[in-house]
N, C-alpha and C positions, 0 to 999 in steps of 0.2 A: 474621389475615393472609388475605387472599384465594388465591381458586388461584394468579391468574398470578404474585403476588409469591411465594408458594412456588415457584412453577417457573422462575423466577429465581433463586432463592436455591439451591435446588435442582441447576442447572445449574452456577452458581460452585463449589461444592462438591465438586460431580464433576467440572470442571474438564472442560466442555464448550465443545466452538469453537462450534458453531450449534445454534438451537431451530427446528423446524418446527411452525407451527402452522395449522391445516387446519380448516374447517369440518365438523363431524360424522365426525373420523379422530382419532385417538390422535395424543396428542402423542408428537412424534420429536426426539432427541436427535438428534448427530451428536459420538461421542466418540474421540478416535484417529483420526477419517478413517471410522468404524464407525456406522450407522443403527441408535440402540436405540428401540422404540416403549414407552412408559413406560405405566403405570397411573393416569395419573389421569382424573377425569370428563373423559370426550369432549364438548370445546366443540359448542355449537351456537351458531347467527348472534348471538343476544341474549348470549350470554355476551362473544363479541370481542366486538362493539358497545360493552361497558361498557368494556374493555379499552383498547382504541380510544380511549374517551373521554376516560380516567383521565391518556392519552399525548399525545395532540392538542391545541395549543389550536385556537381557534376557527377561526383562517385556515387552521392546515395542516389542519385537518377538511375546510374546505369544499374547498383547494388538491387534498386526498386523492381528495374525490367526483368531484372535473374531470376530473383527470390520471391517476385509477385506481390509482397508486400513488405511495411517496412514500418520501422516505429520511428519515432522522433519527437523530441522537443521545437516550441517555435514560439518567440515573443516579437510583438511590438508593441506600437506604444497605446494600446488597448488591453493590451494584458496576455497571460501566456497559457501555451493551452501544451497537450500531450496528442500529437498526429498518428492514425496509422492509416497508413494507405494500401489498400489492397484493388484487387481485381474482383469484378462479380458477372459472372456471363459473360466474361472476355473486354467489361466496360472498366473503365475506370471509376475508382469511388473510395470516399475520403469518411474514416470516423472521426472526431475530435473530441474531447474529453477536457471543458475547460475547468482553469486552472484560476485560481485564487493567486497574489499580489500577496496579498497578507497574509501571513500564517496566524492560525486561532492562538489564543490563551491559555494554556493549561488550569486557569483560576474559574474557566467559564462553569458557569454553571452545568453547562452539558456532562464535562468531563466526571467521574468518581476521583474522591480525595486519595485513592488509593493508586495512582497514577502517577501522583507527586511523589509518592514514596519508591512507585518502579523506577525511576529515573535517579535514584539516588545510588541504585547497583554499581557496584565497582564491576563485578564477573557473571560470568552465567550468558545464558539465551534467553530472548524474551519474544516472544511472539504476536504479533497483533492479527489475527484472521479474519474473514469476514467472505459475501459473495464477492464478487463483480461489481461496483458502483456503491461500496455499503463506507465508504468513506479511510479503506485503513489506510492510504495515504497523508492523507491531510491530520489522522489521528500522532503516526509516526511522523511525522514534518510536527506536530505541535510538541512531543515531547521533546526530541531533539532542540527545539527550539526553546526549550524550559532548561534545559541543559546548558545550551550555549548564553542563555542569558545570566545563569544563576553559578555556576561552577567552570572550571580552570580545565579543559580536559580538550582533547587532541581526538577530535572526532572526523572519522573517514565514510564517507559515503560511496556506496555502488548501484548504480540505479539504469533502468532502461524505461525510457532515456530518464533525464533528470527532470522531475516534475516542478521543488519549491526551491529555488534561489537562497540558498541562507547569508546574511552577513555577520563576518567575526563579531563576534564581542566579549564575553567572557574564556571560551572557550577561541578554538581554531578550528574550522571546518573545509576539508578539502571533499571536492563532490567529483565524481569519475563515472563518465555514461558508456553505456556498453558501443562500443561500436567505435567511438571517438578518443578513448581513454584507455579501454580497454577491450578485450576481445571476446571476454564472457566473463558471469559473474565468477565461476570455477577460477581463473584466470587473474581474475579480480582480486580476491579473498588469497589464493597463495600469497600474489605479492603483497598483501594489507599487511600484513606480519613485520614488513620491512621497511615500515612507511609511519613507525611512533605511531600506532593509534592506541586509544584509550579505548572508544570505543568505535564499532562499526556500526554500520546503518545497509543493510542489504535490502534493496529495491521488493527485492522476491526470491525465494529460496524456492528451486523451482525443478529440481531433478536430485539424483542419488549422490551427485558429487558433490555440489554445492550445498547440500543439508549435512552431508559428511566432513565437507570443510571446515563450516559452519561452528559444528560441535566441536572441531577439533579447537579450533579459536577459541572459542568460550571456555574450553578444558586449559588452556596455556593463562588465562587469570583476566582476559579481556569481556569486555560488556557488547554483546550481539542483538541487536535489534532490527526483525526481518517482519518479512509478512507471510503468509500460505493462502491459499482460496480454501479454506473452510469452514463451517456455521458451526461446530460447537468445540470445546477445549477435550473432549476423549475424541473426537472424531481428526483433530489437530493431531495428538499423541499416534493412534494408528496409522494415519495419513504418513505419517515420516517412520514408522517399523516398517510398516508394507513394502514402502519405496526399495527396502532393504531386501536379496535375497534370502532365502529363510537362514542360512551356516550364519549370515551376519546380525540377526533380527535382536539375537540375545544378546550382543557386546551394544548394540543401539540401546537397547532398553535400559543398557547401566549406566551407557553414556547420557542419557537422556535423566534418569533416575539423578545422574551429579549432578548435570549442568541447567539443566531446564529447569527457570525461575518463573516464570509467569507465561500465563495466555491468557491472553485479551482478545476474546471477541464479539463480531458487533455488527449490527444491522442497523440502516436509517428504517425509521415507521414514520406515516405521517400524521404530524403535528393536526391540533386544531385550527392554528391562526395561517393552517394552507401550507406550511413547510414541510420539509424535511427532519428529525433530529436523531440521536443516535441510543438506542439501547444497546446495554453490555452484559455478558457474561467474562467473570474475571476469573478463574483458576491461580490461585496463589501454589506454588510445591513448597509444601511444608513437608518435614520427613516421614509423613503420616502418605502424603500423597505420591513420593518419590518411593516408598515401598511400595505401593501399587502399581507403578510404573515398572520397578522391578521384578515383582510375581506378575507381569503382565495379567492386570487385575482392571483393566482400563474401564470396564464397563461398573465400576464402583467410581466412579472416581466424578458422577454425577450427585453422586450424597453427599461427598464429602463438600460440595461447592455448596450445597443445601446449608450444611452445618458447619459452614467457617466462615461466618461472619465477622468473625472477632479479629481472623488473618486480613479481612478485606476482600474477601468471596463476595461474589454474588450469582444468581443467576440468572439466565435470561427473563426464565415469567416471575424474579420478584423485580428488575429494573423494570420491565414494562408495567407491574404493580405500581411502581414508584412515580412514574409517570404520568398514572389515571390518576392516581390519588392527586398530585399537583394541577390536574387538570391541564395535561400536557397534553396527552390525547385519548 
């Protein structure tokens, strides 16, 4: 076994979220949320290089030298991780972000019951946000994976690259990575329209076309399940007006005000027993909430998550309430 496949193996084992890998520095773990620098031989350039090699084919090698960095998927028979390779000071150097085998349960305790019920939507946009590392993949890989176990439906993913592996079973799921499949998510989602899905699954909704796409799917009677990098559900709402020149801000807000069924988002904190787990802020649009979307009233739209418990609201400091009180953390 070579190093890096030990330090894969290695990483699953301890049950690491990311690997830093650095020209001529100690490899760094990141375990818990926690920076551990590990012992083994300190890479130098010829060592990634072979690395490199072992992972890349030809085109994304040369794609890599163009474009300076590059993302990707990679599995073996230790498990699968999400690659991105970039340059740092002219070196080579490698992030990896592993990856989980199995997809969670939506019956876990972690999850809100209110979850179960997102995943029953025929139509609309649902959104799951959170930082960098705060788990909205593996949250959107578990409902889908609540879908495809429980209900009949023609589910199309678009993702860079493809992180969880699904297998058919109730449903049908076809997975398409940017770069291999298709040429961007914009690109993606036009042709998802022509391709029977029930519902879509977008990796990340990540510019003015694709959030524009986006709605427009969700408006035609399909179910859009994406992610955004943001920490709270009005910060979600403006984050995708803004994107919008101002002439188009108001036809967003109505489009948004139809189609926008939920936002989920979500931070790991850490656990007592040394983990990781997830608290949620959930925003339901009831038509109390989608009028506020419409008078661009967003900055209310933290009360109404106060007082809609009965929709399946919650907010972020009553989940982390919820969690002391269990002696979570």
């Amino acid at each position: 076994m070579n190093e890096f496949d030990k330090i894969l193996k290695d990483a699953q084992k301890e049950e690491v979220s990311d690997i830093h890998i650095l020209t001529g520095e100690k490899i760094v773990f990141r375990k818990q949320g926690k920076l551990e620098r590990k012992d083994y031989n300190i890479p130098n350039c010829d060592d990634i290089e072979k690395w490199i090699e072992n992972i890349l084919s030809k085109d994304e090698k040369i794609r890599y030298l163009q474009e300076k960095d590059i993302d990707l998927s990679y599995e073996n028979s230790f498990g699968r991780y999400r690659i991105n390779m970039y340059f740092e000071k002219s070196f080579l150097a490698i992030a990896i972000r592993v990856l989980k085998k199995e997809i969670k349960n939506l019956s876990l305790e972690e999850y809100p019951e209110i979850l179960k019920e997102i995943v029953k939507y025929k139509n609309g946009l649902v959104l799951i946000t959170g930082t960098t590392g705060s788990g909205k993949s593996t949250t959107l890989a578990t409902m889908i994976e609540e879908i495809n176990m429980k209900y009949e439906k023609s589910i199309l993913t678009i993702e860079d690259p493809i992180e969880y592996i699904f297998k058919n079973k109730k449903s049908i799921i076809r997975q398409r990575e940017i770069g291999k499949d298709t040429n961007s998510f914009a690109t993606g989602l036009r042709a998802a329209l022509r391709q029977d899905p029930d519902i879509i699954m977008v990796g990340e909704l990540r510019d003015l076309e694709s959030i524009e796409i986006a709605l427009t799917i969700a408006e035609t009677g399909h179910l859009v399940l994406g992610t955004l990098h943001t920490n709270s559900a009005s910060s979600t709402i403006n984050r995708i007006v803004d994107v919008f020149p101002a002439e188009k801000q108001e036809q967003i807000r109505v489009q948004l005000s139809m189609n926008l069924r939920c936002v989920v988002t979500q931070q790991l904190v850490n656990s007592k027993d040394g983990k990781r787990i997830p608290a949620f802020e959930i925003l339901v649009v009831t038509p109390a909430v989608a009028n506020q979307i419409l008078n661009n009233k967003i900055n209310q739209i933290d009360s109404f998550i106060e007082t809609g418990k009965k929709f399946g609201m919650i907010s972020m400091r009553e989940s982390l309430e919820i969690l002391r009180k269990k002696g979570k953390i």
